[in-house]
N, C-alpha and C positions, 0 to 999 in steps of 0.2 A: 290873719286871713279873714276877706269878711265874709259872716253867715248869711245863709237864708234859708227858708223854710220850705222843708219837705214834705208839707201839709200834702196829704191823699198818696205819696208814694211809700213810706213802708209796707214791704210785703205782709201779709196776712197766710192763715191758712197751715198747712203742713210745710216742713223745713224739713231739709236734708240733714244727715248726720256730719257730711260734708263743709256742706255750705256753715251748719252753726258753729262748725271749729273755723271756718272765715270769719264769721262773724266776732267770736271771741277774742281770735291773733289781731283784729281790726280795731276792737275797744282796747284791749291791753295795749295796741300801737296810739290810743287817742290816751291814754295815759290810767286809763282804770286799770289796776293791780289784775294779777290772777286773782290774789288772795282776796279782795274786794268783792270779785265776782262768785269765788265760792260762800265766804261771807254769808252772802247776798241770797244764794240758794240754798245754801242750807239755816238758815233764818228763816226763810219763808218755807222750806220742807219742816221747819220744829211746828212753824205755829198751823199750817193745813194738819198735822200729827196731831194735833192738840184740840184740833173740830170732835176729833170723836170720843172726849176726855178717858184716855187710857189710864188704867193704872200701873202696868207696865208694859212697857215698848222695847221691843229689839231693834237694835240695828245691827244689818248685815250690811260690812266695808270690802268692796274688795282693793287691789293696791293701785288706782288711778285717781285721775279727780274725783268722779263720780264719790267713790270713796271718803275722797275729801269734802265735800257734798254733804255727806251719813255722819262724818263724823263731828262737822258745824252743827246739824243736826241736832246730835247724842249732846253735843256741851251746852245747846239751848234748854232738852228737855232738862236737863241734872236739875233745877227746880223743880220741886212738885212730884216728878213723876219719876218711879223705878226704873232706871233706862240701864238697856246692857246694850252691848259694842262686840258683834264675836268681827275678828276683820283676820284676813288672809294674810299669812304672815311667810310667804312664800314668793320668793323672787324680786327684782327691784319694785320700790314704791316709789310714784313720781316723786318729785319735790315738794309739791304744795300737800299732799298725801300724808305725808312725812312731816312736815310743819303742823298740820293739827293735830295727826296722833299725838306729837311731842306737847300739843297743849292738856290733850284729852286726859293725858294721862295722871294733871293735878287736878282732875273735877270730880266730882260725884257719880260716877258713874262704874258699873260691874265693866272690865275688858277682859277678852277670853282672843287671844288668836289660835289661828285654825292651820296648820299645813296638810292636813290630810283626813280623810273620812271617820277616820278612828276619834279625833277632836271634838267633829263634828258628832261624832253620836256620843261620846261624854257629854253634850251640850243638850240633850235632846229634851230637858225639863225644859231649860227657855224658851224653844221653839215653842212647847205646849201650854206654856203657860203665859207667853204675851199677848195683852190686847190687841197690840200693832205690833206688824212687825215692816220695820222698812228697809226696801230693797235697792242700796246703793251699790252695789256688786259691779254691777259693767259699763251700766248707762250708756252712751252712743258711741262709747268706745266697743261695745261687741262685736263678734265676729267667728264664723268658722261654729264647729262643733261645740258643746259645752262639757271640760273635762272635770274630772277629780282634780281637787275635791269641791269645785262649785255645782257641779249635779248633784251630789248628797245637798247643799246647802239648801240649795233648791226644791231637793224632793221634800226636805225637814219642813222647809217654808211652806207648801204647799198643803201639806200633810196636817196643820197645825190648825186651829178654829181661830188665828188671828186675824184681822186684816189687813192686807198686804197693800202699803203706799210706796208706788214706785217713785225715785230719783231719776225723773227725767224721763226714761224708757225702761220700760219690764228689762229683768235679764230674760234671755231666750230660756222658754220651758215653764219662768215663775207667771202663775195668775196673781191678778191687780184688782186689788177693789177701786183704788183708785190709784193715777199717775197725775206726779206732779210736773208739770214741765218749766223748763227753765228756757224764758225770753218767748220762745214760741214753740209748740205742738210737733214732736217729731214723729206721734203716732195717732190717730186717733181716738176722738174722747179722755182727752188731758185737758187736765184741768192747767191753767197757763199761770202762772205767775211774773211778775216784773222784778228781774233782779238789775236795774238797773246801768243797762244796756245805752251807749250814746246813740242815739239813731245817727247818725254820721258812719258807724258801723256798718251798718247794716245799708246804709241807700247811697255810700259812694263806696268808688275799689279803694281798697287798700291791701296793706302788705297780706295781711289773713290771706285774700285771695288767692294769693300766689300758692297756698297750701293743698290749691285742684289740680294744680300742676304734679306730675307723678316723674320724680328720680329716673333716673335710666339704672336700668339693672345692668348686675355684674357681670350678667351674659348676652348682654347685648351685642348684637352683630348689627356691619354697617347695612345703613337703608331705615333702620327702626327709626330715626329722629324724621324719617317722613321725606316725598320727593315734591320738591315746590315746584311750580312752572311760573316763573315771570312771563308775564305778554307783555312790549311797549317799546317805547322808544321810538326813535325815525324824526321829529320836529323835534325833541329834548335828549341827548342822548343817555342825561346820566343817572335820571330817574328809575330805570327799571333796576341797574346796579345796584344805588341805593336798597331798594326794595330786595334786591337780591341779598345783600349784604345784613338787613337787618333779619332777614327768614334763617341767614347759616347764625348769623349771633345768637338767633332766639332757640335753637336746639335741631334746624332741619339738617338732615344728612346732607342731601344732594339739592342743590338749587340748579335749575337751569334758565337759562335768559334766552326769550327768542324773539331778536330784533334785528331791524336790518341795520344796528350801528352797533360795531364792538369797541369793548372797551377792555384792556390788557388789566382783569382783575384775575387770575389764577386760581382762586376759589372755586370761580363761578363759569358752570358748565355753557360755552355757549352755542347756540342754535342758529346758525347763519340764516337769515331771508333776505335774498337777493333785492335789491332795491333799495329806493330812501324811505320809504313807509310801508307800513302793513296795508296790504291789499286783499283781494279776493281769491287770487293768486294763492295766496298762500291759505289760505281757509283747510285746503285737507292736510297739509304738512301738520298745521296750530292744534286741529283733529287728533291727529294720532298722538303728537306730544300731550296733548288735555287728558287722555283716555288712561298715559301708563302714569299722571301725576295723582297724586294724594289730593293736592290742594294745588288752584290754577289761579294767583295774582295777574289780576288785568287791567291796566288802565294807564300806566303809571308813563310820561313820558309820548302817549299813543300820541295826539291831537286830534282836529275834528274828523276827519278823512276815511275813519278806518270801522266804525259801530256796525255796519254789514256784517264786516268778521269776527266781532267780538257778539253778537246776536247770533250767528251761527256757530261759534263755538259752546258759547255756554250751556247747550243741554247736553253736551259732551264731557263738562266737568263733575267730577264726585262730587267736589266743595270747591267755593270758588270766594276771595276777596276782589270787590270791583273798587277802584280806586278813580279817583281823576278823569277822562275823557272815557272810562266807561261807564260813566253814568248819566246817560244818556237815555230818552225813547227814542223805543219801546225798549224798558228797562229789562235787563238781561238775568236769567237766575239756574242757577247750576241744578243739579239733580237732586240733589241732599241737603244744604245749607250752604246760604250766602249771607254775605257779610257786604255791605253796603259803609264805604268811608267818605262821607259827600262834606264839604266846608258850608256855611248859609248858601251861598251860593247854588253851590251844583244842587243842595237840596230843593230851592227853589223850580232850578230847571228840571227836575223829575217830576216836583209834584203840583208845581204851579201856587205853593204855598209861601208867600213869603213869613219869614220869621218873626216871634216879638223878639223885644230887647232881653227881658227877665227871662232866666234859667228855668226855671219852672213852665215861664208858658210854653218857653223850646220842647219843653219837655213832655207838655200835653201836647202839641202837633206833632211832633215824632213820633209818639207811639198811636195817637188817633191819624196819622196820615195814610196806612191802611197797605204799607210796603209788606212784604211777605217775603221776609228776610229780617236779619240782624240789623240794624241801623246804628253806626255808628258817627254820630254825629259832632263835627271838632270845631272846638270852640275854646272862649277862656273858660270854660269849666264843659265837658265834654257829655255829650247827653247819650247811654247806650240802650236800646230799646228792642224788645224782639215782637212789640205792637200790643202785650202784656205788663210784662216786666220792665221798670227803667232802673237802671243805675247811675250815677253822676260819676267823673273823673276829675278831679280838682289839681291833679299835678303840672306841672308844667310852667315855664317861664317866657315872658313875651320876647325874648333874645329867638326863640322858635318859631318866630313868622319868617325865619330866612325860608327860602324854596329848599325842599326835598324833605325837611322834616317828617311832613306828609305820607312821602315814597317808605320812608325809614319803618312808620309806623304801619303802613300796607305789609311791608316784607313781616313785621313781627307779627301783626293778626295770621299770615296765613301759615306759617311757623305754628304757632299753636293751635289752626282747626285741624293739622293734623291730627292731633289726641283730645281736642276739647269739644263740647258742644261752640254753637256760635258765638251765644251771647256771653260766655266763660273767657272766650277766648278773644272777645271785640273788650270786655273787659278788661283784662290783662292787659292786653295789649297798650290799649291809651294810658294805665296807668306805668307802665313801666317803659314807655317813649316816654311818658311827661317825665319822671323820673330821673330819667337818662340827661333831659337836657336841665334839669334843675343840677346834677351837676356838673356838667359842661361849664354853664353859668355860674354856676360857685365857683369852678376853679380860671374862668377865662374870662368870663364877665360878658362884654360886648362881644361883636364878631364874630358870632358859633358861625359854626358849618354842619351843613347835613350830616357829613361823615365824623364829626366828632360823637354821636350820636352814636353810635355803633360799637365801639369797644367797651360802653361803661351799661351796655343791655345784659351780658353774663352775668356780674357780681348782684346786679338787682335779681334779674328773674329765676337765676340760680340759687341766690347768697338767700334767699322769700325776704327779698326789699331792701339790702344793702345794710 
């Protein structure tokens, strides 16, 4: 695959706790280990530890990476410095967790585990007696209340005249003299370290992403996967299908198609409009249907005839994907969040901007072109922008210039703005169409079709990337 340079788009600033598990699944998908990556931070947690020359240092592990983090840590300080290890020795420990305790355990180092408060106050000289003491406990994996026996740990830590250097993020309750952050800042006033992160991670989708995406729970009842409304059709018939087709693949409950050409697909709910094209005519019927949908796909299929109606509909949608023949002036924008899927072309016709050739300069006009919505712009490397933020999408095979591909990828962006913000879900989205049709193409070669596209969108956005 050939590179090129992401010069001025990795993000800066504050990260989600979120987004950096994207970010991680995304390097480990570009071939960096876990184990690499923890390594790498706690390497750089021994030697910031080592700024304020202790002569003994605790560390506190609890059973996740983070953990595994404290205890790369503990096996850098074992020269030099008196290091003890008390680590939580309650309930599963990840994997990589488990792999350095197993190393920790032939180093020079004091290990004390802890299952309960009573440990922890047999422990209560080391708390008072370390220079540092570092806090790998929860890191961005926290959440919810803090139980026994990590509150004692905390109170001990607290309580003590050492210096507390967090792993990554404070646990909730512990004070920081300082926080170490690993790749980028997930709180403020961390100090950042480089644990050797591919920027390809972090500035195009990959599988990580798909980690924003949230399981359907056990007690789900129908409706939850979200109610889609296709608009289109009348000069193309089979485009809104498509798009219908790729929204029930990508997890929507109910999809409905309202066009005036049907098509004998049984999945998919349809909304008869009397005629051969969407007219004006039909403006309040499109109304009522936009109002009871989640998310309202429009464009797909329409032709030129019909942007009257798709302009008076869309202050009527929550969130709306405009695809194809709606995008159009005066460009149309839903109440909450739009997604904008334009080719060079139709971007052209919105903003009177034509494009360079290089990725990058696509990629400086998208986001300075001054749209007020998600831009989703498709290409051989797919530019996503919300006029902020850009991401690149790199998937996909040129067997996907057939027609409807397009349709396919509309139906799955608006599948997922049912639960995603835009630019999450304009993400996803291109990356798991490209995905789709890279294996179409492995297994059929020439000749794809729209609808082969459709059956292999589960295993991806389900399976987080096949």
């Amino acid at each position: 695959m050939k590179p090129f340079t992401f010069d001025g788009y990795p993000e800066a600033g504050i990260i989600s706790p979120a987004r950096m598990r994207a970010v991680d699944n995304n390097a480990i998908a570009l071939g960096v280990t876990g184990l690499q990556l923890m390594e790498s931070a706690g390497r750089a947690l021994a030697e910031i530890t080592l700024t304020s020359r202790p002569a003994r240092v605790l560390v506190l592990c609890g059973r996740g990476n983070n953990g595994g983090d404290g205890m790369v840590a503990a096996r850098h300080l074992q020269h030099g410095v008196d290091t003890d290890v008390c680590y939580l020795d309650l309930g599963k420990r990840s994997a990589s967790c488990g792999h350095q305790l197993a190393a920790l355990k032939r180093c020079r180092v004091g290990l004390h585990p802890f299952t309960c408060r009573d440990d922890l106050e047999a422990l209560r000289t080391l708390f008072e007696t370390a220079d540092v003491i570092i806090d790998a406990l929860l890191g961005i994996g926290a959440s919810g209340e803090l139980r026994e026996p990590l509150k004692t740990c905390v109170g001990l830590a607290n309580a003590s005249p050492a210096k507390i250097i967090a792993a990554d993020i404070p646990t909730p309750g512990m004070r920081a003299y300082q926080i170490c952050a690993f790749h980028r800042a997930k709180v403020e006033g961390s100090t950042v370290v480089d644990i050797g992160i591919p920027i390809e991670a972090e500035c195009c989708v990959g599988p990580g992403d798909l980690t924003l995406t949230q399981p359907r729970q056990s007690k789900a009842h129908k409706g939850v996967g979200g109610d889609v409304l296709v608009i289109g059709g009348g000069p193309y018939q089979g485009a809104p299908y498509l798009a219908g087709l790729g929204a029930l693949r990508a997890g929507a409950d109910i999809v409905r198609i309202a066009s005036p050409v049907f098509e004998p697909v049984p999945d998919l709910i349809y909304e008869r409009l009397e005629g051969k094209k969407i007219g004006v005519e039909h403006t309040d019927r499109l109304i009522a249907l936009a109002e009871r949908a989640d998310v309202v796909v429009c464009g797909n299929g329409l032709g030129t005839e019909s942007h009257a109606v798709v302009t008076a509909i869309a202050p009527h949608c929550k969130r709306a994907v405009l695809d194809a023949d709606a995008l159009r002036l005066p460009l149309p924008a839903a109440q909450e969040e739009t997604i904008y899927t334009p080719h060079a072309g139709e971007f052209t016709r919105i903003t009177g901007i034509t494009l360079p050739g290089d990725t990058i300069g696509r990629a400086n006009v998208a986001r300075n072109a001054g749209i007020c919505g998600t831009v989703l712009l498709k290409g051989h490397i797919d530019v996503i922008t919300d006029g902020t933020r850009v991401r690149f999408n790199r998937t996909g095979n040129p067997a996907m210039t057939v027609g409807g591909t397009g349709d396919v990828l509309a139906g799955i962006a608006g599948a997922l703005l049912v639960h995603l913000p835009a630019f999450d879900a304009a993400s996803i989205a291109a990356y798991v169409n490209g995905r789709a049709g890279e294996r179409v193409a492995a297994e059929r070669g020439g000749g794809m079709l729209a609808s082969d596209l459709v059956d292999r969108i589960p295993a991806i956005l389900f399976g987080k990337g096949g």
